[in-house]
C-alpha positions in Angstrom: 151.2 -89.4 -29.2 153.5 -88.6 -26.3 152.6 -87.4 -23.0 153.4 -83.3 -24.4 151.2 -84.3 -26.8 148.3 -85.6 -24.6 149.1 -82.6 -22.6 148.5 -80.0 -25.4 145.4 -82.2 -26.2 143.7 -81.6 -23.2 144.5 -77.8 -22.9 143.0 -77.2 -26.7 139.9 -78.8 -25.3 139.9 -77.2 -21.6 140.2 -73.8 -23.7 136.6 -74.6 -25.4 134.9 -75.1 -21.8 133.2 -72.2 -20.1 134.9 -71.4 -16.9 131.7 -72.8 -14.3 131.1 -75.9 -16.2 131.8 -78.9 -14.1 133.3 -81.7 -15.9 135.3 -85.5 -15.5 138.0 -87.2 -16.3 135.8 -89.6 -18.8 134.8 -86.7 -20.7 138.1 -86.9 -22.3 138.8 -90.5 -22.5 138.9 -90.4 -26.7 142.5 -88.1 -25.8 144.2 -91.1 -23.8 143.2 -93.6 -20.5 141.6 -92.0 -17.9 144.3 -92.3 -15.5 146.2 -90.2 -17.8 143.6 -87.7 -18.1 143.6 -87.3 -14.3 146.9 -87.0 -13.9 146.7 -84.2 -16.3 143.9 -82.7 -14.7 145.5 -82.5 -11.5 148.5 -81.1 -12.7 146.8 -78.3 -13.3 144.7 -78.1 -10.4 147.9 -77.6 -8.6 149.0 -75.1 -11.4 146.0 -73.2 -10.2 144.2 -73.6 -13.9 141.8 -75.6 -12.8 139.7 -76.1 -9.2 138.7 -79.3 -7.8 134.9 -79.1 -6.9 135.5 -82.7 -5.4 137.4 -85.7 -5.8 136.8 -86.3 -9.5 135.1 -83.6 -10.6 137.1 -79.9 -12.1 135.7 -76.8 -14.0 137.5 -73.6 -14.4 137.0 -71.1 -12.4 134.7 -68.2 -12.9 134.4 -65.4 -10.8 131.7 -62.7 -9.6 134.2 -59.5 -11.3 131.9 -57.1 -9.7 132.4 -59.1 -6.0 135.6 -61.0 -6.9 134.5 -64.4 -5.9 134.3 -67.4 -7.2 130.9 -68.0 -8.5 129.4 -71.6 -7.3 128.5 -74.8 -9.9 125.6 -74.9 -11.0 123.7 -77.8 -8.9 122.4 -79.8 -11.7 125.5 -79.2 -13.4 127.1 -80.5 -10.9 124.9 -84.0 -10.4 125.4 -84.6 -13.9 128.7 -84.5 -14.0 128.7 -86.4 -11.1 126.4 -89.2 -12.9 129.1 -89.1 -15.5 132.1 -89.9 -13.1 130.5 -92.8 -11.7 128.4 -94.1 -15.2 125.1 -93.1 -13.7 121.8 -92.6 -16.0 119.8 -89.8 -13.9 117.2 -87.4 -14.3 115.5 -84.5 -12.2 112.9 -85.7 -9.8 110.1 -84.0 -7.2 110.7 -80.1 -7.1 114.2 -79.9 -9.2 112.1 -81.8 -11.9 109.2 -78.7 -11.4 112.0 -76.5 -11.4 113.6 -77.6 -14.5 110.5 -77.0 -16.6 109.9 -73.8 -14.9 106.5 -75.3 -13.2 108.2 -73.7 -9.6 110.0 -70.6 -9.0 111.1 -72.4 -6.0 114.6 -72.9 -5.4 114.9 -76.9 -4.5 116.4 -77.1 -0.9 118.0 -79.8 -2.4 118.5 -80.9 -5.3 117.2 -84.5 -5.9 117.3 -87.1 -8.7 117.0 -90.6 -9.8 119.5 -92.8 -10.4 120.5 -96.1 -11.4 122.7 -95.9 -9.2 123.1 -96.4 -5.5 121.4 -94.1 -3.2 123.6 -91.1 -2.5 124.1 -87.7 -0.9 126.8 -85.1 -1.4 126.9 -81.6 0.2 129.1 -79.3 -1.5 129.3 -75.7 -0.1 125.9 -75.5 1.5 123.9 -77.4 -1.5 122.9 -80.6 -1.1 122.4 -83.2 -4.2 120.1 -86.6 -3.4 120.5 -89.7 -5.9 117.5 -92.0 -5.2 117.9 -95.5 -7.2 115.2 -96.3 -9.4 114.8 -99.4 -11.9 116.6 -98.5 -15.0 113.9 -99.2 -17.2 112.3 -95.5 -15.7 115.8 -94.0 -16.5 117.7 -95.7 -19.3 114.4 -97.0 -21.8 113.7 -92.9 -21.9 115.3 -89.4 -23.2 116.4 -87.0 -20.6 113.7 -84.9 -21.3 110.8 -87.5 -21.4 112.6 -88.6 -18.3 112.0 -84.8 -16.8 108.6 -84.8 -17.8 107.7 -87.9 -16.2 109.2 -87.2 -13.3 107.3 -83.6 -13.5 104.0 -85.3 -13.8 104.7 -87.5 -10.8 105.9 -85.1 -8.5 102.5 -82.7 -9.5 100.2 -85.6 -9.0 97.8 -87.7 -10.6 94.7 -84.9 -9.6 96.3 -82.2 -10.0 97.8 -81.2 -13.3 96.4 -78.6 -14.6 96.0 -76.9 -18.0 98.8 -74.3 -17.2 101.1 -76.8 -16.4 100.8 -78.6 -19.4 101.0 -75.2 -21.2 104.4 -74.3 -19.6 105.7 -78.0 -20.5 104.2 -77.5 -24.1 106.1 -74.8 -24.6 109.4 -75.8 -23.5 109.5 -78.9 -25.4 109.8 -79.0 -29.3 107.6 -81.4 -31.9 110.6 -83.6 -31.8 110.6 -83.9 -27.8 106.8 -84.8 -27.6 107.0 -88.1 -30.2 110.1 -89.2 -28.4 107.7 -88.8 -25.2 105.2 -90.3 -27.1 107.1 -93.4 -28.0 109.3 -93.3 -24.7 106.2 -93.7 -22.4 104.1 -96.1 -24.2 104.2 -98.8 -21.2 103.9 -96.2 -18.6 101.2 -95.3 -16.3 97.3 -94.7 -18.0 97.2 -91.4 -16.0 100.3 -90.2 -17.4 99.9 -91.4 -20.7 96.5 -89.7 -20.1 98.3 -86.5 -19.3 100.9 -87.0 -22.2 98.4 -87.1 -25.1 96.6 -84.1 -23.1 100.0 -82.4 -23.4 100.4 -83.2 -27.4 96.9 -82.1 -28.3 98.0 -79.0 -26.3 101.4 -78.7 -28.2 99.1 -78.5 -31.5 97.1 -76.2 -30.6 99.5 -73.3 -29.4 102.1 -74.2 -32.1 
């Protein structure tokens, strides 16, 4: 395939993103090399197509029609993207992990993960996003969402989960997502496993 061709390519696939959804050259590395795809990418960045969130990470725009702004990336959105730009395994920690499963209300000041990656911290437009390095065995040996929960459990506190929590978690999470957490969490800590079969016998009972 010549480069019209990778360049066609990579529009049929931009067309089948939603405008807000950040995304990275390596999500289209099966088209051509990734220095390719970049090049492409910032062709049309500078066609006005696309909008550079920062370095290495696009997503077509989409506006506020009512205010005619552009509307921001979604945070998490955002740090996963950015997790796949740099080959990262991550998941929600502390309040974004309560916030993910609906356990807070609270909008995260900022928006925190782990990562086996370095520790780092981006600000982009006001929002912050944390990556705090962990052992990958507590990232990689786990699903995202068994990950989440996890990290949920940690962040609530060994004395303090209570019965609505699990509920809420229960709910969110299909049969499917608690024997992956089941199996995921095996060698992890007695109080969570405590909490994890808690959480199943729950999951059984509200059905």
């Amino acid at each position: 395939m010549n480069s019209k061709g990778f360049s066609k390519e990579l529009d049929i696939r931009l067309s089948e993103i939603n405008p807000g959804v950040p995304f990275v050259a390596n999500d289209f590395s099966d088209i051509t090399n990734v220095c390719t795809v970049r090049k492409l990418l910032n062709i049309r960045t500078k066609e006005g197509v696309l909008t550079r969130v920062m370095p290495g990470i696009y997503m077509l725009p989409k506006v506020n029609k009512l205010l005619g702004v552009e509307v921001p990336v979604n945070p998490e959105a955002l740090a996963r993207a950015i997790a796949r730009n740099h080959n990262w395994n991550i998941a929600p920690c502390e309040m974004t992990a309560l916030n993910a499963l609906g356990l807070s209300t609270q909008v995260p000041a900022v928006w925190k993960f782990i990562s086996d990656g370095p520790y780092k911290s981006y600000e982009i437009n006001g929002t912050v996003i944390q990556f705090k390095h962990t052992t990958n065995k507590n990232i990689s040996s786990m699903s995202q969402t068994s990950s989440l929960v996890v990290q949920a459990f940690k962040a609530i506190g060994k004395n303090d989960i209570s019965r609505e929590a699990l509920i809420k978690i229960a709910k969110r999470l299909s049969y499917d997502d608690i024997n992956i957490l089941m199996n995921d969490t095996i060698r992890t800590t007695s109080w969570i496993r405590d909490s994890i079969r808690e959480l199943k016998k729950i999951k059984d009972e509200i059905k």
